[in-house]
N, C-alpha and C positions, 0 to 999 in steps of 0.2 A: 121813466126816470129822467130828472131834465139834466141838462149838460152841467148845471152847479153842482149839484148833487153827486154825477162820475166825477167830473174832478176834483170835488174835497175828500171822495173816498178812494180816489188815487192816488194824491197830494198824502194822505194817512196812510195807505197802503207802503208807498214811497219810504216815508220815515220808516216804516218797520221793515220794511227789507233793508235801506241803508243798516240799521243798528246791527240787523241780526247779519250781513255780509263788510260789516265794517271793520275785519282783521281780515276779509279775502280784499277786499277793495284798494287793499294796502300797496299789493301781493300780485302784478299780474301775471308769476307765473302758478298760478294757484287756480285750480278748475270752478274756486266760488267766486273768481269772477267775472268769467262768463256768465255763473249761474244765475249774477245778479240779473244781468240781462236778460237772461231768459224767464225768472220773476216779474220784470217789467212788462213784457213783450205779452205774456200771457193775461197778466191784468188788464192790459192796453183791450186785447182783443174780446176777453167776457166783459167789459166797460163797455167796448163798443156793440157787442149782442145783448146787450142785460134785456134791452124791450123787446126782445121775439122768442127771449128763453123758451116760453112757455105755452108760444102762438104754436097753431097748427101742428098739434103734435105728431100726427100721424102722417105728415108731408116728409117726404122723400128724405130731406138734408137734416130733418128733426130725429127721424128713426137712425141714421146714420151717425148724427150728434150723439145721439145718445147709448148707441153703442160703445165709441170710441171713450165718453166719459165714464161708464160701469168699465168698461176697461182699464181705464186712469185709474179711480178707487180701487179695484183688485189689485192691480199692482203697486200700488202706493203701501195698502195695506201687509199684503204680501211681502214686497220687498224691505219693509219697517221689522214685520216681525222676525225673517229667516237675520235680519243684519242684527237686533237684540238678541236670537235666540243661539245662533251660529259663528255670530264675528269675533267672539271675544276681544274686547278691549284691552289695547296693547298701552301698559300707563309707561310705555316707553317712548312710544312715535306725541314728542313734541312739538311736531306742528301748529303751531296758533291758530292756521286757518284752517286747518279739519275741526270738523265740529265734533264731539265725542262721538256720535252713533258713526260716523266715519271713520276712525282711531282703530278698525279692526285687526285681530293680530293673524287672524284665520283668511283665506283664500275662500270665499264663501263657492259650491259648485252646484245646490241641493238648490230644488223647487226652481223657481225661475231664475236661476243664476245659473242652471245648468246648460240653458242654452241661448241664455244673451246676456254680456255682461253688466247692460245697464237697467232692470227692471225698475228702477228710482224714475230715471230719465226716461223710460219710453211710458212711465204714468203721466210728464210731465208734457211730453208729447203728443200722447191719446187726450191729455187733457186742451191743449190748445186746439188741435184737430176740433174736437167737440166745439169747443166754442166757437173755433172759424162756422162750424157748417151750420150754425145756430140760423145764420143769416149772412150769408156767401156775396163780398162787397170786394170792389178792389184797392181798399184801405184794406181790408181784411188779407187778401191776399198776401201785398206788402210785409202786413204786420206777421201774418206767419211764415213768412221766408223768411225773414228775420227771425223769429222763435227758433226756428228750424235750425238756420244755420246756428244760432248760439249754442242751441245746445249740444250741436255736433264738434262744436269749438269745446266744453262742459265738457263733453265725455274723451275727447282727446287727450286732454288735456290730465282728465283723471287717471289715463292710460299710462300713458310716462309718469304720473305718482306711482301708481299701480308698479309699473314696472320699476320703478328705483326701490320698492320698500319688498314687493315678492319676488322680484327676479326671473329669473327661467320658469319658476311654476305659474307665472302669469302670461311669458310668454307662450308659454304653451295651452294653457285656457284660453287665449286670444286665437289658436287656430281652430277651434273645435265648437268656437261660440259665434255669435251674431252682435252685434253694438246694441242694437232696439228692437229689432224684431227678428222672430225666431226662422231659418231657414230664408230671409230676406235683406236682412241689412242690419 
């Protein structure tokens, strides 16, 4: 893929992240926007791997890659379905920059909420990992300390919402759970 080609589909990526983070962008004490940047930072790094996606698949950083991405997808999917199936939507919480599937009026604790609070954000995690190790550069590196750190900035961030709208039963899910990964961090 030549360098014209990533950056018109960045340059497109770009606009539709601004529109869809253009009431958190507003907003910074609002956890979408960080998130914008962690959107960015992940594009940045599968742009930068798109031409070894699919070299050598059974080479060390390939197998590794692509664990961490069926990991991304399970929780992504995962964490979608228990936040539709569990959150019920509170048509009380007015925030502009929560996006409705966020608007939960419930304390979700079931399936992977029960032992990290962010299964959204360690999709989003598992997913940049995967791209870094597509093909391990130290542009790459950069870029995912970056992602990393943004998104640690994301989930903090969502913690002080979390705790302004649940209160003590959040604070007390925050001692019994992990941020992104279970029994580690």
């Amino acid at each position: 893929m030549n360098l014209l080609l990533k950056a018109g589909i960045f340059v497109l990526f770009t606009i539709f992240n601004l529109w869809f983070s253009r009431i958190s962008l507003k907003k910074l004490s609002s956890h979408g926007f960080y998130r914008f940047f962690v959107f960015e930072t992940i594009a940045i790094i599968i742009l930068l791997n798109a031409d070894v996606w699919f070299k050598n698949p059974f080479s060390w950083n390939q197998v590794i890659s692509w664990i961490f991405l069926f990991g991304s997808a399970f929780l992504a999917i995962h964490g979608f379905l228990l936040l539709h199936k569990s959150g019920h939507k509170d048509l009380q919480r007015t925030d502009k920059s929560l996006k409705d599937f966020e608007k939960t009026a419930k304390l979700i604790q079931t399936g992977a909420y029960r032992t990290i609070r962010h299964p959204l954000y360690s999709s989003l995690l598992f997913l940049a990992w995967g791209a870094f190790f597509k093909n391990i550069t130290l542009t790459g590196v950069a870029t995912m300390l970056v992602a990393s750190l943004f998104l640690f900035l994301t989930a903090k961030q969502e913690e002080v919402e979390n705790l302004d709208y649940f209160g003590d039963e959040y604070r007390e899910y925050m001692k019994h759970t992990r941020m992104f990964i279970p029994c580690i961090f």
